[in-house]
C-alpha positions as CSV (number, residue, x, y, z in Angstrom):
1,X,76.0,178.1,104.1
2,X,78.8,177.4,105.8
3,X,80.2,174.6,104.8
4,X,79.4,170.8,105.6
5,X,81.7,170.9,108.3
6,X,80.3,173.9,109.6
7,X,76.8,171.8,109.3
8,X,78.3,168.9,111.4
9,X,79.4,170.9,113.9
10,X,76.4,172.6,115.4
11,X,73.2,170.9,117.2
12,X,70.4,169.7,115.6
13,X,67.9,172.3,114.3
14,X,65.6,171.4,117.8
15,X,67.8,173.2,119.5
16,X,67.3,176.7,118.1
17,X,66.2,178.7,120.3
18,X,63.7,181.4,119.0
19,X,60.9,181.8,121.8
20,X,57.4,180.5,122.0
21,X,54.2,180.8,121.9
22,X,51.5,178.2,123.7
23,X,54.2,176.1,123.7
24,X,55.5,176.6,120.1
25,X,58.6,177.5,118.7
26,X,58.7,179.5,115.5
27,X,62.2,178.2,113.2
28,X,61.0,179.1,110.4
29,X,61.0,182.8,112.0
30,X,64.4,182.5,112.9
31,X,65.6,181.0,109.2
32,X,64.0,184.4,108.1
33,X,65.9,186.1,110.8
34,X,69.1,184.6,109.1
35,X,67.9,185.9,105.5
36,X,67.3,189.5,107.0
37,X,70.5,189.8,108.4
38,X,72.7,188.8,105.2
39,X,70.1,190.9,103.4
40,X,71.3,194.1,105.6
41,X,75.0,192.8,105.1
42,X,74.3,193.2,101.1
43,X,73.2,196.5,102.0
44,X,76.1,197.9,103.1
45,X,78.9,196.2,100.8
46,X,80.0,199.0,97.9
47,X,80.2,197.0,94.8
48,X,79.3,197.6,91.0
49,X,77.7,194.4,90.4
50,X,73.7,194.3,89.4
51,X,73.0,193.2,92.5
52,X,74.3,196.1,94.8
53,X,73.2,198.7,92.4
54,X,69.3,196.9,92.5
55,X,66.8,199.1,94.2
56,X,66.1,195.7,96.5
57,X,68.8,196.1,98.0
58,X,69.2,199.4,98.4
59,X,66.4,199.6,100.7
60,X,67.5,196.5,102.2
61,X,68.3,198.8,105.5
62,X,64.5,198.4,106.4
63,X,64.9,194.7,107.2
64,X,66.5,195.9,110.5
65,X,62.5,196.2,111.0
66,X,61.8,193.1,110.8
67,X,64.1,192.3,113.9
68,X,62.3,194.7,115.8
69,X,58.9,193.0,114.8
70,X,60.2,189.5,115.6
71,X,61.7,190.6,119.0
72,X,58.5,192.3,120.0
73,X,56.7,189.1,119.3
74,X,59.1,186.7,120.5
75,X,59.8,188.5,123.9
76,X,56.0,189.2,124.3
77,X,55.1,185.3,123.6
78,X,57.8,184.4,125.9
79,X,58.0,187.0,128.8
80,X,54.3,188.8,128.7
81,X,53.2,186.6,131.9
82,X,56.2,186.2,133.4
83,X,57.4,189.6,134.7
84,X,55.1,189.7,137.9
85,X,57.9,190.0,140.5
86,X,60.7,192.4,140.7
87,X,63.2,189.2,140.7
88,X,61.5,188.6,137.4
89,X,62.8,191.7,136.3
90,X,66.3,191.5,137.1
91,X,66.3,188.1,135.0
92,X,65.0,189.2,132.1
93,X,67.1,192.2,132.1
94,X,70.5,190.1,132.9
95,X,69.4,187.2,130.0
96,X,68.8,190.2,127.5
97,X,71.7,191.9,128.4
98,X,73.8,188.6,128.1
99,X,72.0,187.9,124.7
100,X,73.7,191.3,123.1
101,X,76.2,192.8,124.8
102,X,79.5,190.2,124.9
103,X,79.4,190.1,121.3
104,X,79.0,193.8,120.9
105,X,82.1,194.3,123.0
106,X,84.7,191.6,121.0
107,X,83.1,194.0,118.1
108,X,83.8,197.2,119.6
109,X,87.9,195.8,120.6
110,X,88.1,194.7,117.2
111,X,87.4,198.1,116.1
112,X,89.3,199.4,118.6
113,X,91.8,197.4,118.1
114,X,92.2,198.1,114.1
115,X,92.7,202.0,114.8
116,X,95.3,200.8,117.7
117,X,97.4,199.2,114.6
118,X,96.9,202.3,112.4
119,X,98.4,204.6,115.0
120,X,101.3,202.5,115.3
121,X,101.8,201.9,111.9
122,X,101.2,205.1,109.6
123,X,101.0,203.6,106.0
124,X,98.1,201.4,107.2
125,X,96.1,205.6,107.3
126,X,95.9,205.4,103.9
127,X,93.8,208.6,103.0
128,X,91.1,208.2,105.1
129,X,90.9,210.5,108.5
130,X,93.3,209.9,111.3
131,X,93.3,207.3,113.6
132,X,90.2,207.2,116.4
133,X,88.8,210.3,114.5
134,X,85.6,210.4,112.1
135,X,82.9,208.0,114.2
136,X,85.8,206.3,115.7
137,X,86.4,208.8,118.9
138,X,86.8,208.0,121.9
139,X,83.8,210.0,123.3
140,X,81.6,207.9,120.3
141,X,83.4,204.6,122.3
142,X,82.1,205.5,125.6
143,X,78.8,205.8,124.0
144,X,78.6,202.5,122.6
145,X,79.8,200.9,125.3
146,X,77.0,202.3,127.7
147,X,74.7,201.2,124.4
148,X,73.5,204.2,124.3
149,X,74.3,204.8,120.7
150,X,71.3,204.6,119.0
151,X,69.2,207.1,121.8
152,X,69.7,210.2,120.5
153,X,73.0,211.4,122.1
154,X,75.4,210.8,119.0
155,X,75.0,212.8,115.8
156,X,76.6,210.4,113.4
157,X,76.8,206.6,113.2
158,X,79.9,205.3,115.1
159,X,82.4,202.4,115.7
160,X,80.3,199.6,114.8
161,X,77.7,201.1,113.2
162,X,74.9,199.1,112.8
163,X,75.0,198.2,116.4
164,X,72.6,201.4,116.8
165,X,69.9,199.0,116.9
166,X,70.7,196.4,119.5
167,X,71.2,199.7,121.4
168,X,67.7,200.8,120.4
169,X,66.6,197.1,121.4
170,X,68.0,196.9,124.6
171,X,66.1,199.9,126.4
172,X,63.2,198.6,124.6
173,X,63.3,195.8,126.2
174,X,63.6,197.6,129.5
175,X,60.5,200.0,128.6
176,X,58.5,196.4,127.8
177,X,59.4,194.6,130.8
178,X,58.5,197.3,133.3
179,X,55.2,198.6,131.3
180,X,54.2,195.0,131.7
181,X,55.8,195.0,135.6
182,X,53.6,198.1,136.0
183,X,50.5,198.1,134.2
184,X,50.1,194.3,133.7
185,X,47.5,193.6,131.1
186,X,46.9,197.5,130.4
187,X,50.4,197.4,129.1
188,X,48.4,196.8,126.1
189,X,46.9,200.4,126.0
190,X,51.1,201.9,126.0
191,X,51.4,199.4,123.2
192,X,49.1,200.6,120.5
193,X,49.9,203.9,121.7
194,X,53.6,203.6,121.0
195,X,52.7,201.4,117.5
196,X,50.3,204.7,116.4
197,X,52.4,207.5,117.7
198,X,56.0,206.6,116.5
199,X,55.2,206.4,112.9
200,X,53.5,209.6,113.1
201,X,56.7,211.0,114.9
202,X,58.6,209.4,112.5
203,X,56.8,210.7,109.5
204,X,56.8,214.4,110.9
205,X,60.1,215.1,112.3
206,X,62.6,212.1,109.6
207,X,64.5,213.6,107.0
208,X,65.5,210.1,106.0
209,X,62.0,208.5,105.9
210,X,62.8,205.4,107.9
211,X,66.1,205.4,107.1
212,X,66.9,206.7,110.9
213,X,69.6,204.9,113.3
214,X,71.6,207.3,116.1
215,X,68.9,210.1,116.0
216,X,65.7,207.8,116.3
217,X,67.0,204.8,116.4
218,X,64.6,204.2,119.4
219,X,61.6,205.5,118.6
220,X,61.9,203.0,115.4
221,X,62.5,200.2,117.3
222,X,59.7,201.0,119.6
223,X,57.4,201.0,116.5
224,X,58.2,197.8,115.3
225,X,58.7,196.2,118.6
226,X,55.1,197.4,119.9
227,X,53.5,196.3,116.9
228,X,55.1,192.5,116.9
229,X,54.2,192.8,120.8
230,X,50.6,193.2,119.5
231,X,50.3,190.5,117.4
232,X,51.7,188.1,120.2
233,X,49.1,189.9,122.7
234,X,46.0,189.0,119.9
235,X,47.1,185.5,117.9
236,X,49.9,183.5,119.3
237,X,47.2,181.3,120.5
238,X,45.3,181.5,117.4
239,X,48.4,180.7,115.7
240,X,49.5,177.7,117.8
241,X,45.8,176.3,117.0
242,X,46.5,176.8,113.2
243,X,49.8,175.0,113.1
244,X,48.2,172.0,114.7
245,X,45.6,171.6,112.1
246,X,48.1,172.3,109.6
247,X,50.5,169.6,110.9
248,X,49.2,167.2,109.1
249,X,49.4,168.8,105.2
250,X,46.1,170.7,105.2
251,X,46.1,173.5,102.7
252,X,49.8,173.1,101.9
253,X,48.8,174.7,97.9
254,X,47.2,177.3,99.6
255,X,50.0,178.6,101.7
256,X,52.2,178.1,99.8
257,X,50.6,180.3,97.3
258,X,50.1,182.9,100.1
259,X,54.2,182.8,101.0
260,X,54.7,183.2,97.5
261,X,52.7,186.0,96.9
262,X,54.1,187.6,100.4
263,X,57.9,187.5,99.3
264,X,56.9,189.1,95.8
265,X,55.4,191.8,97.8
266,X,58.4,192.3,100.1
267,X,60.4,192.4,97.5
268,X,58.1,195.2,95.7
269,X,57.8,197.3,98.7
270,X,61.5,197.3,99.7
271,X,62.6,198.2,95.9
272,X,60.0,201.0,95.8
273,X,59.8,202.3,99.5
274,X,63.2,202.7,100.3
275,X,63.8,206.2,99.4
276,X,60.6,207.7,100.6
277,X,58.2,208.0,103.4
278,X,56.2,204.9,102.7
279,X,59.2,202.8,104.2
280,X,58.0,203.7,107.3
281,X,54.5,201.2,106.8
282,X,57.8,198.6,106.8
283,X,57.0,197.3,110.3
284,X,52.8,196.7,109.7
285,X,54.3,195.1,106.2
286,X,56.7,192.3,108.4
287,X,54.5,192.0,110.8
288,X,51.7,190.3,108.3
289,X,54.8,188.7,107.1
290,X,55.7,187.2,110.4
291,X,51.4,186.1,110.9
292,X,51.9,184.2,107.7
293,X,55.0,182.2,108.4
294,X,54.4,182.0,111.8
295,X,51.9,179.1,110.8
296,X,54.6,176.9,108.9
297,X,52.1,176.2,106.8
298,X,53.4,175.7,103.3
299,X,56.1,174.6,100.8
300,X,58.3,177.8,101.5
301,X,58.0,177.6,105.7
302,X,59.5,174.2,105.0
303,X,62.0,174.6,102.9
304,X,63.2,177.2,105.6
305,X,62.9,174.5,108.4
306,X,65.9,172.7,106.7
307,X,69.1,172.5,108.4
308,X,71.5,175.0,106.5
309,X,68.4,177.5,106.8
310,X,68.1,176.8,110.8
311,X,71.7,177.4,111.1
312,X,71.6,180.6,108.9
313,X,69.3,181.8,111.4
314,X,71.4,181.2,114.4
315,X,73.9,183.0,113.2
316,X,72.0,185.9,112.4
317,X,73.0,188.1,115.5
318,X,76.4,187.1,114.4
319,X,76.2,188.1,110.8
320,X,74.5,191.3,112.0
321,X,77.1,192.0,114.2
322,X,80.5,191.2,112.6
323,X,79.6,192.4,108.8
324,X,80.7,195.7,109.4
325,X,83.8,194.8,110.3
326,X,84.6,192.0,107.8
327,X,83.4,194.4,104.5
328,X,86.1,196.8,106.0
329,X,89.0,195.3,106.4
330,X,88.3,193.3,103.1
331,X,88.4,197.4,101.5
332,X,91.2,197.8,103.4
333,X,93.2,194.8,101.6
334,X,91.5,195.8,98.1
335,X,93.2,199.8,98.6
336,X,96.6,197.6,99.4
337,X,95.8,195.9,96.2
338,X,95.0,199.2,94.3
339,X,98.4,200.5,93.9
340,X,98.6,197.5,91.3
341,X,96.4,198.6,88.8
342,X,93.8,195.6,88.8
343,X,90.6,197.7,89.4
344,X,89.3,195.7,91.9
345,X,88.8,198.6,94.4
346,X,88.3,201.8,93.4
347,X,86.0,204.7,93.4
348,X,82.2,203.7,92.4
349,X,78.8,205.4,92.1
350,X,76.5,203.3,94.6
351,X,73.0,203.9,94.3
352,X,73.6,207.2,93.2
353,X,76.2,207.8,95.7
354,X,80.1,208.1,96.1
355,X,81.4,205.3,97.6
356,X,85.3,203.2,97.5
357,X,84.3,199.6,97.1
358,X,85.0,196.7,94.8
359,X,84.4,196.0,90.8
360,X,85.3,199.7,90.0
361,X,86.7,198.3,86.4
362,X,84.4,195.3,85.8
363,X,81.0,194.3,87.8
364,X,81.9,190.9,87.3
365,X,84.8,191.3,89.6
366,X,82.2,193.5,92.1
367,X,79.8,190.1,92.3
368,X,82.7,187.7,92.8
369,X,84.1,189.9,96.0
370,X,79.9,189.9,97.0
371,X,80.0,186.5,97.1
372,X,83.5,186.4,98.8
373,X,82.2,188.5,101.3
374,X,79.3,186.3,102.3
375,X,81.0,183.4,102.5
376,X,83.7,185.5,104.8
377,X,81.3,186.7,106.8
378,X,79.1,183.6,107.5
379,X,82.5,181.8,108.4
380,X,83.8,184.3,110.8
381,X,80.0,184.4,112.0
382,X,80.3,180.6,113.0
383,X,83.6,181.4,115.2
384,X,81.7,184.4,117.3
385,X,78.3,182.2,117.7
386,X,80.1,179.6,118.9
387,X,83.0,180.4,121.0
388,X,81.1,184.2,122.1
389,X,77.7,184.0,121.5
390,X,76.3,180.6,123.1
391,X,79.5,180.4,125.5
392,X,78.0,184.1,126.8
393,X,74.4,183.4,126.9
394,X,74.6,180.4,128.9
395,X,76.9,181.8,131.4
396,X,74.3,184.9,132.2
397,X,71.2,182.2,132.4
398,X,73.0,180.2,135.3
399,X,73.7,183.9,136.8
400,X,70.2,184.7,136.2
401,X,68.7,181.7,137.9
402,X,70.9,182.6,141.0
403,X,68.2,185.5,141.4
């Protein structure tokens, strides 16, 4: 995705580290992980081009679900018997906490930064609101630096904004590690009970459907979380036992059939449930999604074991995180650009909706700045996993095993 010289430079696909389960680690997951996050990216780029304006990806939002499946199952394979002492706790908590939060600062100076240079410089305010104003306020900062932005106490998205959700996933996390502290294996009882009660929550009190973020940010991730818990809790041994005998070829037509026929559905039930209540069936729907590929066990699950695909995957918390940013300041050279006449940003109808973005005069100039902003973000993607991300992570593991 990145380039060949982006391939050369990072270790071989081995080395991804996605969790495991009896031993098992599930890349093909993490490939998927990688798709999901560029799919969320697509989301949130304005353009005019068929592919924006598709009803795919316009309820591409609800693949943020799918990280909250895959986390639940990942953390649950990997941590469900291990939090027995309180030092167990404060490990997992400082690992987690290492995994998102570095990044999400150099996010939130970047930001920060940005409305620094429009204060200073007053033709960069364009005619947007003013500086540090509008979901970039200084109270909304303090909130997203306690990560508490996606519990409820902010009434708008804000500075980042799809970082709602690793705020969301972090007290998750928190809620699963001392459930299972406290209850041990009856933490499965506050499991089904948070995987049948937030949906119903969700479908009484949303006006968005599952379109929620700073409101109920957490009682979404909570959903899918408990639910990809739950299938950890139930198969990941099952599963392990299935990719053995499917080592070896067995019933390679088969699944592959079964992927096949599991992306068309995802694709049908993002296009048509993303503007209505039955997006909120989006985690049950991902978390079939993850049982099937979770066995590797056809044409498609290897195709996503290649090496550009393993790579797109460990950039995913990158691309999540840095998207935002890079679409923006891309907008903010187009409006430069504007005062020349070339249509390439301008006002558009998105999905419906007003929006500034790019192929206002031609969607064939709207697809060309999609693809440039893929490739822009996946690059700068590469630079944050490798000199913030891994650099980051390791540093809080050796902290963690001082505990």
């Amino acid at each position: 995705m990145a380039g060949t010289a982006l391939l050369n430079l990072v270790p071989a696909p081995a080395a991804t580290r996605v969790g495991t389960a009896a031993g098992q680690r599930f890349l093909v997951l993490d490939s998927w992980r990688g798709i999901c996050a560029l799919l969320v990216a697509l989301f949130h780029f304005p353009t005019t081009s068929m592919i924006s304006q598709s009803a795919f990806v316009g309820g591409s939002y609800l693949f943020v679900d799918f990280f909250f499946v895959l986390s639940g199952f990942v953390i649950a394979s990997a941590y469900g018997s291990r939090l027995n002492e309180p030092d167990d706790l404060a490990r997992f908590a400082l690992v987690r906490f290492g995994r998102i939060y570095p990044l999400h600062v150099l996010m939130l100076a970047a930001f920060a930064g940005f409305e620094t240079l429009r204060l200073i410089l007053p033709a960069l305010h364009g005619t947007g609101s003013a500086p540090f104003t509008a979901g970039f306020d200084l109270k909304s900062l303090i909130a997203n630096l306690f990560l508490l932005q996606g519990m409820g106490v902010e009434d708008h998205l804000s500075w980042n904004a799809s970082s709602w959700s690793i705020s969301a996933e972090f007290f998750t996390y928190l809620l699963f590690a001392a459930v299972v502290f406290t209850a041990g294996q009856r933490a499965l009882i506050w499991l089904v009970a948070a995987a049948v009660t937030a949906p119903l929550f969700l479908v009484a009190v949303s006006t968005r459907h599952m379109d929620v973020s700073f409101d109920f940010g957490f009682i979404r991730c909570l959903y899918g979380f408990s639910l990809g818990a739950l299938l950890a809790w139930f198969q990941h041994d099952s599963i392990a036992e299935a990719r053995q005998a499917l080592s070896g070829g067995a019933g390679r037509i088969a699944w592959t059939i079964a992927e096949i026929v599991m992306i068309a559905g995802i694709a049908l039930f993002v296009s048509v449930a993303g503007t209505n209540d039955i997006g909120i069936a989006a985690p049950v729907v991902f978390a079939l999604a993850l049982y099937l590929f979770a066995h590797e066990g056809g044409l498609v699950s290897a195709m996503l074991r290649s090496r550009p695909m393993l790579l797109l995957g460990s950039l995913s918390y990158s691309i999540y995180m840095v998207h935002i940013f890079v679409q923006a300041r891309m907008i903010n050279v187009g409006l430069v650009e504007r005062k020349l006449g070339l249509g390439i940003v301008g006002d558009l109808m998105l999905r419906g909706e007003h929006a500034t973005g790019f192929g206002a005069g031609s969607p064939l100039i709207g697809f060309a700045a999609l693809i440039a902003m893929l490739i822009a973000v996946v690059v700068a993607s590469w630079f944050t996993w490798r000199f913030v991300e891994m650099p980051a992570l390791a540093w809080f593991r050796r902290l963690s095993k001082r505990i």
